[in-house]
C-alpha positions as CSV (number, residue, x, y, z in Angstrom):
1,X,12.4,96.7,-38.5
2,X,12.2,93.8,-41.1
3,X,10.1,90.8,-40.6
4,X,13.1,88.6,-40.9
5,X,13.7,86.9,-37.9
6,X,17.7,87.1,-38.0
7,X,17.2,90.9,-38.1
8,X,19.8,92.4,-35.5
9,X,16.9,95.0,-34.8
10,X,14.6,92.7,-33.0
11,X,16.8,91.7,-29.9
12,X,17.0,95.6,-29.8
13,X,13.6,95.6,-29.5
14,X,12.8,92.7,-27.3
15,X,15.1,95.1,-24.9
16,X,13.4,97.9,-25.3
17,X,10.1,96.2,-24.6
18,X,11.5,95.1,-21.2
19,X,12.9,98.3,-20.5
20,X,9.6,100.2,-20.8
21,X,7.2,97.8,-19.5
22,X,9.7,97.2,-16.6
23,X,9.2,100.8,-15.9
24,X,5.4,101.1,-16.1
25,X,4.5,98.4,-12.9
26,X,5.4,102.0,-10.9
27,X,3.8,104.2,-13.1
28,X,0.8,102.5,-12.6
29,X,1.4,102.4,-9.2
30,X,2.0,106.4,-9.3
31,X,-1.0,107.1,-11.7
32,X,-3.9,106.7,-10.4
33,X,-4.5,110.0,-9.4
34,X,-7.6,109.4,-7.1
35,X,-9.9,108.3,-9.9
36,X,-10.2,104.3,-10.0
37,X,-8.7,102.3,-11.3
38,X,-10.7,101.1,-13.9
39,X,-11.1,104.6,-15.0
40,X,-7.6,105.5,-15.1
41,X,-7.1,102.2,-17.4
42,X,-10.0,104.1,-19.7
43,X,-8.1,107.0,-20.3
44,X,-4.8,106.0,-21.1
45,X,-6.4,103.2,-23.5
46,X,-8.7,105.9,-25.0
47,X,-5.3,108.2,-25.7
48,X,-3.4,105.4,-26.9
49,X,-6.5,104.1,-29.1
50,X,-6.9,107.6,-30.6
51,X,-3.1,108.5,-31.2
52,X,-3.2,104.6,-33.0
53,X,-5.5,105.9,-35.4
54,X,-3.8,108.6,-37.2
55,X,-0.4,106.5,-36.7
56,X,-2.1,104.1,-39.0
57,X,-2.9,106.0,-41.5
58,X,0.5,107.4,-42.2
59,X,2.2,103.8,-41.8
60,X,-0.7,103.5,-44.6
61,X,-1.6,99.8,-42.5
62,X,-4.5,98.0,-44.3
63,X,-7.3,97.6,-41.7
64,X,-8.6,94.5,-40.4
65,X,-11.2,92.7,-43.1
66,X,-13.3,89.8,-42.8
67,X,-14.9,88.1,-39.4
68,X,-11.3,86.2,-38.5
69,X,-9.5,89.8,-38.7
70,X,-12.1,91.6,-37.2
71,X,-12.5,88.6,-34.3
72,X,-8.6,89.3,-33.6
73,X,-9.0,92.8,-32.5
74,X,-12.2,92.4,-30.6
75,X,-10.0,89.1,-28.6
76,X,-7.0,91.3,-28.2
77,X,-9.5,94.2,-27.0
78,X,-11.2,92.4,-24.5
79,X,-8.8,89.9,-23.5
80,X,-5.7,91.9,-23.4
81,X,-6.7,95.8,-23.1
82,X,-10.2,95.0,-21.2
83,X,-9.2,92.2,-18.8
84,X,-6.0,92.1,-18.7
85,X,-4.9,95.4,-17.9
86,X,-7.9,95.5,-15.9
87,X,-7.6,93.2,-13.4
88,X,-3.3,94.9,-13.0
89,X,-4.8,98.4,-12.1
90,X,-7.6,96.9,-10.4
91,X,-5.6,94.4,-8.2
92,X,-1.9,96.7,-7.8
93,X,-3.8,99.3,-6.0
94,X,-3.6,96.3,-2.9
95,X,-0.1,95.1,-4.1
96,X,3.4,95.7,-3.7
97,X,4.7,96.5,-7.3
98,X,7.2,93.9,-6.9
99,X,4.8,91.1,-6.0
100,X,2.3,91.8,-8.7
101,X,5.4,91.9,-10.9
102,X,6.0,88.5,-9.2
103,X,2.8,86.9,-9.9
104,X,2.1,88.3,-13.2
105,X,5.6,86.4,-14.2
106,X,3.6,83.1,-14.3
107,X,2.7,84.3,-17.9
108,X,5.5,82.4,-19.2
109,X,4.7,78.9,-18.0
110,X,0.8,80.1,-19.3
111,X,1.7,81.3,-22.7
112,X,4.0,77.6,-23.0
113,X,1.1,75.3,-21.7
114,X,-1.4,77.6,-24.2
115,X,0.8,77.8,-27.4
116,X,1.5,74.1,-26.6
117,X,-2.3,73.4,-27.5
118,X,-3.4,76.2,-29.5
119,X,-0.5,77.1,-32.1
120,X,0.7,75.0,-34.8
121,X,4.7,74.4,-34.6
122,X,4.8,75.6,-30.5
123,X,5.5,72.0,-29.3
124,X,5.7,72.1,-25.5
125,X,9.4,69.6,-24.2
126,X,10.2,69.2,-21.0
127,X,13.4,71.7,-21.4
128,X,11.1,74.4,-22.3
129,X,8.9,73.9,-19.4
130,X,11.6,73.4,-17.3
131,X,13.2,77.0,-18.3
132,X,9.9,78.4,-17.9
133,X,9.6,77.2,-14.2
134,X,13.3,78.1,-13.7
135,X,12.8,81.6,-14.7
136,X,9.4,82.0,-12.9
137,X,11.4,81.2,-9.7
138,X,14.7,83.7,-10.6
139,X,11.8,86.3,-10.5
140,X,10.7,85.1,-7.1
141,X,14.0,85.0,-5.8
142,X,14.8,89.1,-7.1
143,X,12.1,89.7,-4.2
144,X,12.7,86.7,-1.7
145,X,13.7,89.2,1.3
146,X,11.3,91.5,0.6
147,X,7.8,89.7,-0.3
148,X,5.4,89.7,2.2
149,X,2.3,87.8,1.5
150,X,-0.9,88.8,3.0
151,X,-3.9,86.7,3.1
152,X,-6.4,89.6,3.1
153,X,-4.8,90.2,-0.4
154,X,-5.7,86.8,-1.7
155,X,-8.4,88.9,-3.9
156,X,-5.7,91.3,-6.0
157,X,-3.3,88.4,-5.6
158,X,-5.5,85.9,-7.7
159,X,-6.3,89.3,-9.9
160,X,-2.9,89.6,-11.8
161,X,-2.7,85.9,-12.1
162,X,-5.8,85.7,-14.2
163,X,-4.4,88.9,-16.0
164,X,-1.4,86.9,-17.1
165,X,-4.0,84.2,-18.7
166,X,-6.2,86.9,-20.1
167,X,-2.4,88.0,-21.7
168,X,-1.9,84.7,-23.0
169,X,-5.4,84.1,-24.5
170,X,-4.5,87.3,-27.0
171,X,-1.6,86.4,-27.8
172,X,-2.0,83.0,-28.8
173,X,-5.2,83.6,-30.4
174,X,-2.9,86.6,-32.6
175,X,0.2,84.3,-33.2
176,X,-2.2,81.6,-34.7
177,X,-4.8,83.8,-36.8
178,X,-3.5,87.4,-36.7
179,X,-0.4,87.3,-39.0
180,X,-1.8,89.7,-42.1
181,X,-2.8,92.3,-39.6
182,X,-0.4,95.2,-39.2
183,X,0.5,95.8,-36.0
184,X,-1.2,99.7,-35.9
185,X,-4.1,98.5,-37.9
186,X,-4.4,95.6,-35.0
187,X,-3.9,98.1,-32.4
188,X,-5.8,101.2,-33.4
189,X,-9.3,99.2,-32.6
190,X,-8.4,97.0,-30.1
191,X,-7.4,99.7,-27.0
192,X,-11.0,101.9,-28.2
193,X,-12.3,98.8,-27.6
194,X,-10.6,97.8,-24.5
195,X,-11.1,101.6,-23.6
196,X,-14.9,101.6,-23.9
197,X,-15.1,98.3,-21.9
198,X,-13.2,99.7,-19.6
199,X,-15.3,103.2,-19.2
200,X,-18.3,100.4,-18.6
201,X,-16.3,98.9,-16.3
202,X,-15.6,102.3,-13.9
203,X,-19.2,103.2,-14.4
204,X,-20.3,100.0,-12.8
205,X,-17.8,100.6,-9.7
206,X,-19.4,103.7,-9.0
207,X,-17.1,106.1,-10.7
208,X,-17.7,107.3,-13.7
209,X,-15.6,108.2,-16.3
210,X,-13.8,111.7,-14.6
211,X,-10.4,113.0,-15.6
212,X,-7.4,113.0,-12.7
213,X,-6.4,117.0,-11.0
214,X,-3.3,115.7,-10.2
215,X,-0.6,117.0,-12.4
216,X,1.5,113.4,-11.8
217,X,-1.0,111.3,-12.9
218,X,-1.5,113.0,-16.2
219,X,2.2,112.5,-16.5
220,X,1.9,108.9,-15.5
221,X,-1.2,108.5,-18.3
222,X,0.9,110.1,-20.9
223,X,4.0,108.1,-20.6
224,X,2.1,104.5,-20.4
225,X,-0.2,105.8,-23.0
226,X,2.7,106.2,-25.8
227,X,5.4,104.8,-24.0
228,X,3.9,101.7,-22.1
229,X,1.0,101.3,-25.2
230,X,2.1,103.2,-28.8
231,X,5.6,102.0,-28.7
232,X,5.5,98.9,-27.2
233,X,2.5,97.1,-28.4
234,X,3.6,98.4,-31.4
235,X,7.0,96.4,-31.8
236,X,4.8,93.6,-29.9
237,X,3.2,92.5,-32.3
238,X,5.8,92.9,-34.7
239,X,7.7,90.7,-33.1
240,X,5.3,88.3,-32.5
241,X,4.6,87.6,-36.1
242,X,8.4,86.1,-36.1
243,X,8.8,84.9,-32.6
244,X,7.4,82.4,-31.1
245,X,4.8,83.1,-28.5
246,X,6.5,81.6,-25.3
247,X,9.9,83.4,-26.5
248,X,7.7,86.5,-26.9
249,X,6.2,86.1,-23.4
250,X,9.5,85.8,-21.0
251,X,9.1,89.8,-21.1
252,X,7.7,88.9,-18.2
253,X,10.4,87.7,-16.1
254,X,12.8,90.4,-17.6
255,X,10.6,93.3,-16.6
256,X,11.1,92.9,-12.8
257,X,14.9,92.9,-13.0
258,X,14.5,96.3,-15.1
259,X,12.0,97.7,-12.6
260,X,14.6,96.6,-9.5
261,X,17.5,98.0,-11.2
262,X,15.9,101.0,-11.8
263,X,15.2,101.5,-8.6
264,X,18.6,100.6,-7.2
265,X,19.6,103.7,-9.5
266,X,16.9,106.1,-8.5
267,X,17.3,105.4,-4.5
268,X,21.4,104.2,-5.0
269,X,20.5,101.0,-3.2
270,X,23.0,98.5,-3.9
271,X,21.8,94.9,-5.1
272,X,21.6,91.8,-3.0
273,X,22.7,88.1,-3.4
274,X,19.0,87.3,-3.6
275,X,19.4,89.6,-6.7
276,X,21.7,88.0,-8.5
277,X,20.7,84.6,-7.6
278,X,17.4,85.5,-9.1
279,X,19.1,87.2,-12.1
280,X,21.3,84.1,-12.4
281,X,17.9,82.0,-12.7
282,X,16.5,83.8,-14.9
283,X,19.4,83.9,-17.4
284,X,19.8,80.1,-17.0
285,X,16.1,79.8,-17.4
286,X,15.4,81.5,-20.7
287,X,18.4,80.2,-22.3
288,X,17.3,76.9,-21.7
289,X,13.8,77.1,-22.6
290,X,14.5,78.8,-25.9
291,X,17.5,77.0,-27.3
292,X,17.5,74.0,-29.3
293,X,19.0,71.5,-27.9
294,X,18.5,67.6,-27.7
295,X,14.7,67.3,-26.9
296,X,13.9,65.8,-23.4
């Protein structure tokens, strides 16, 4: 990829970072493997963190220098690979995958509101806020006949929402004062860090740091360790060094559209109008948030 933002390339890649991280709401779901969840979230950090490492080395990635570099990766460490993902295995072992999908959506109308005050050039309109909201609710409306909201949830429900803003403090805080670091160089660190915090995390739940016997999990912690973490937080924050933050954030709202479709092709279920309502929302929502139009 070049770092020009016309590059054909990074569409391509905007794609491919909603096609994998639509898929890994279920893998998480599926990987657990009877271990916590905070542990779980340990290991596939601590694989990801070490493969990072060597990965750097051949891209030949400068590492981070000086207290603003260095206070970039220990952000995007706690905030984003500590918290973040966190609080999502934490709170989806309650949660429907399509309602945590759901709720962690909001990340959009966050990352706006946040860039809005925190990065220079990010100037919040009314269109964009009002494609933000549109699209939030085109992700509602994929699940509107099969959400069920439980109260006794409230706890895991209020969990991915805060994820979302612990998603948006690291990216923000990247966008405005991480533009040297190479993306590996970034990354490498960061998931160790959010790895160890993690471990301190299980081991304050009551259990431990242990490694899963089921054969599926391993598989589940392999694919979102270089899949769901190498690859994509990889072309991330690649991307983000071009995009704009809130463009960069309506991932979001395209990952549960790729996780329904995929399951409409695993189980040969066939789509309903609340479907493509809330595809059509979406679509409308985006485009109008992120094209230039006359300013409202």
């Amino acid at each position: 990829m070049t770092s020009s933002p016309r590059s054909p390339l990074q569409p391509l890649a905007f794609a491919l970072l909603c096609g994998i991280w639509g898929s890994t709401w279920l893998a998480i779901k599926v990987g657990y493997g009877g271990i916590g969840a905070f542990n779980v979230a340990a290991l596939r950090f601590f694989v990801a963190g070490a493969l990072f490492v060597p990965i750097a080395f051949v891209l030949r990635a400068p590492w981070p220098r000086g207290s603003t570099e260095w206070g970039v990766v220990a952000v995007v460490g706690v905030f984003l690979f500590a918290l973040d993902y966190g609080l999502i295995y934490w709170g989806e072992q309650w949660l429907e995958t399509g309602l945590a999908a759901v709720l962690f959506a909001v990340n959009p109308i966050v990352t706006a509101i946040a860039a809005h005050l925190y990065v220079p050039g990010e100037r919040l309109t009314l269109r964009k806020l009002g494609g933000t909201l549109l699209a939030f609710l085109g992700v509602a409306g994929l699940f509107a006949d099969k959400l069920q909201i439980d109260s006794s949830k409230l706890a895991p429900m209020v969990a991915i929402l805060v994820a979302a803003a612990f998603a948006t403090i690291a990216t923000v805080v990247t966008k405005r004062h991480g533009g040297a670091l190479h993306p590996a160089a970034l990354n490498a660190p960061a998931m160790l860090i959010g790895a160890a915090l993690l471990a301190v995390a299980s081991f304050a739940a009551g259990d431990g740091l242990r490694t899963p016997r089921d054969p599926a999990a391993w598989w589940a912690i392999g694919y979102l360790a270089i899949a769901g973490s190498i690859v994509t937080f990889l072309l991330y924050f690649r991307l983000l060094k071009t995009w704009s933050a809130t463009t960069l954030s309506f991932i979001a709202v395209f990952t549960p559209l790729v996780a329904l479709v995929l399951g409409y092709i695993a189980l040969g279920e066939r789509p309903t109008v609340f479907v493509a309502l809330g595809t059509a929302l979406i679509l409308l929502g985006v485009w109008f948030a992120v094209t230039k139009r006359s300013e409202l």
